[in-house]
N, C-alpha and C positions, 0 to 999 in steps of 0.2 A: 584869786584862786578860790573856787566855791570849797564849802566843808564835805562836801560827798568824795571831792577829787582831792583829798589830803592824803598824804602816806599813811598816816592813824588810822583812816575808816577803812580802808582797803585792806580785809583779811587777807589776804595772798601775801602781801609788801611783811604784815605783822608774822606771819606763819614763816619765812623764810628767814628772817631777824633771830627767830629762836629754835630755830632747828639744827640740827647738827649732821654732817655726811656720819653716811653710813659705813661702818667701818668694815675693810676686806675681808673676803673671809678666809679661812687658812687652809691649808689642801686636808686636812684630818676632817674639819666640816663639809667640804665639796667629796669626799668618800663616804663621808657617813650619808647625807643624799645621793650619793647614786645609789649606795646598797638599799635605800629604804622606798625609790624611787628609783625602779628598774626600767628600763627603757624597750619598748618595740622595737626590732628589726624593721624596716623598710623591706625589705626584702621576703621576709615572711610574710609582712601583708601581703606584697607581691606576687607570692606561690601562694595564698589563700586564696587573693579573687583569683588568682588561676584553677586551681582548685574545685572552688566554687560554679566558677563558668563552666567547667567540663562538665561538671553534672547537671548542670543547668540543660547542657547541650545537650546529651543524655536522656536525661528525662523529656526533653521534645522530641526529640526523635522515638521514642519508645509509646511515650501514649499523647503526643500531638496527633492532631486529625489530619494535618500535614504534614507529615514528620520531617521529613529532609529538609524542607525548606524553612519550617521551624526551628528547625537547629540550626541551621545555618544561619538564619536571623538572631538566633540565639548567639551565636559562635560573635556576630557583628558585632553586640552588645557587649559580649563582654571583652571582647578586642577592644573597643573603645574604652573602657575603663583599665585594663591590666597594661597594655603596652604603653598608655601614657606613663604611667605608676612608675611603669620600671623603668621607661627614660628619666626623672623625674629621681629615683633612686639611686641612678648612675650618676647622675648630674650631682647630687647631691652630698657622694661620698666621701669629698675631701671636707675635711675642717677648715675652718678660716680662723685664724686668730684675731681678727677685725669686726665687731659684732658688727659693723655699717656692711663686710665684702659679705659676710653669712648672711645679710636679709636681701642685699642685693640677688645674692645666687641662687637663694629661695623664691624669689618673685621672679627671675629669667628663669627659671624651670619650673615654676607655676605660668607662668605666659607661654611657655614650650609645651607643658603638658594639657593647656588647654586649644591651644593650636592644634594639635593633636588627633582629642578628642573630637573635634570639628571635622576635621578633614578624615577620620575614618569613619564619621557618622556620615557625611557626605560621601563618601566612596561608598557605604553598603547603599544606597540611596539610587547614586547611580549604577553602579556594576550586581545588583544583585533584585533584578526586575520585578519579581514577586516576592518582597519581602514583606515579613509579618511584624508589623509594627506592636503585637503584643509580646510575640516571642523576642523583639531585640528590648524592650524595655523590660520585662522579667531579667535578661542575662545583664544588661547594665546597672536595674536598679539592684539585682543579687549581690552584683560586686562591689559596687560601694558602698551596700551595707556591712561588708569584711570591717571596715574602718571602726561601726561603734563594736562588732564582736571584740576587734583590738583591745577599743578602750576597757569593756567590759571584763576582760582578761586582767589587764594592769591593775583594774580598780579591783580584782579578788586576790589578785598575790600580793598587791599591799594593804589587801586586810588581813590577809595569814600568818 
């Protein structure tokens, strides 16, 4: 056995010999982080990019050079963004007491909402013959910018 491959030289082997588990935390800790560490709605994101998309739709329609169909391309974009969300949200709403079923059910309605998102950008693609490929990207990338407005919200009410 060479000296590079001994238990001694290998910091990982040495780091887990003097470490100690972490000890539970108690429900008085786990309340004092949520109060301090508020959480988003899923659902409020949800009615923002919704929100958002309307008036996305809105404003093409009123001073788009093509209005109707602007909007409507508009309306596609942010369809593809909000109704994934809220399947996505729904799918999401039971707790699991198994952190391994909670990331499993996170990634099967993350593969569900991007499945989704595919197949309604596909549909405006096909069933919507003269679409405006700037008006559906304004209403898609509007709506999933709602996401850092979220973050940005959380990160000023836990600085207050």
């Amino acid at each position: 056995m060479s000296e590079s491959s001994s238990p001694a030289a290998d910091p990982w082997d040495a780091d887990a010999a003097e470490s100690q588990p972490a000890a539970p935390w108690t429900r008085e800790q786990v309340q004092v982080l949520e109060r301090e560490q508020p959480s988003l709605s899923p659902w409020r994101v949800v009615g923002l990019q919704a929100l958002v998309g309307a008036v996305l739709v809105v404003l093409w329609a009123l001073w788009g050079s093509r209005g109707q169909t602007q909007a409507a391309s508009a309306l596609w974009g942010a369809a593809a963004v909000v109704l994934p969300s809220a399947a996505m949200a729904w799918g999401m709403r039971r707790r699991s007491a198994q952190a391994a079923a909670a990331l499993l059910a996170f990634m099967v309605w993350e593969l569900v909402k991007i499945v989704l998102t595919v197949a309604i950008l596909v549909a405006a693609v096909k069933l919507q013959p003269d679409l405006s490929w700037p008006a559906l990207l304004v209403g898609l990338i509007g709506c999933l910018k709602v996401h850092l407005w979220g973050l940005w919200a959380l990160r000023v009410k836990t600085n207050e």
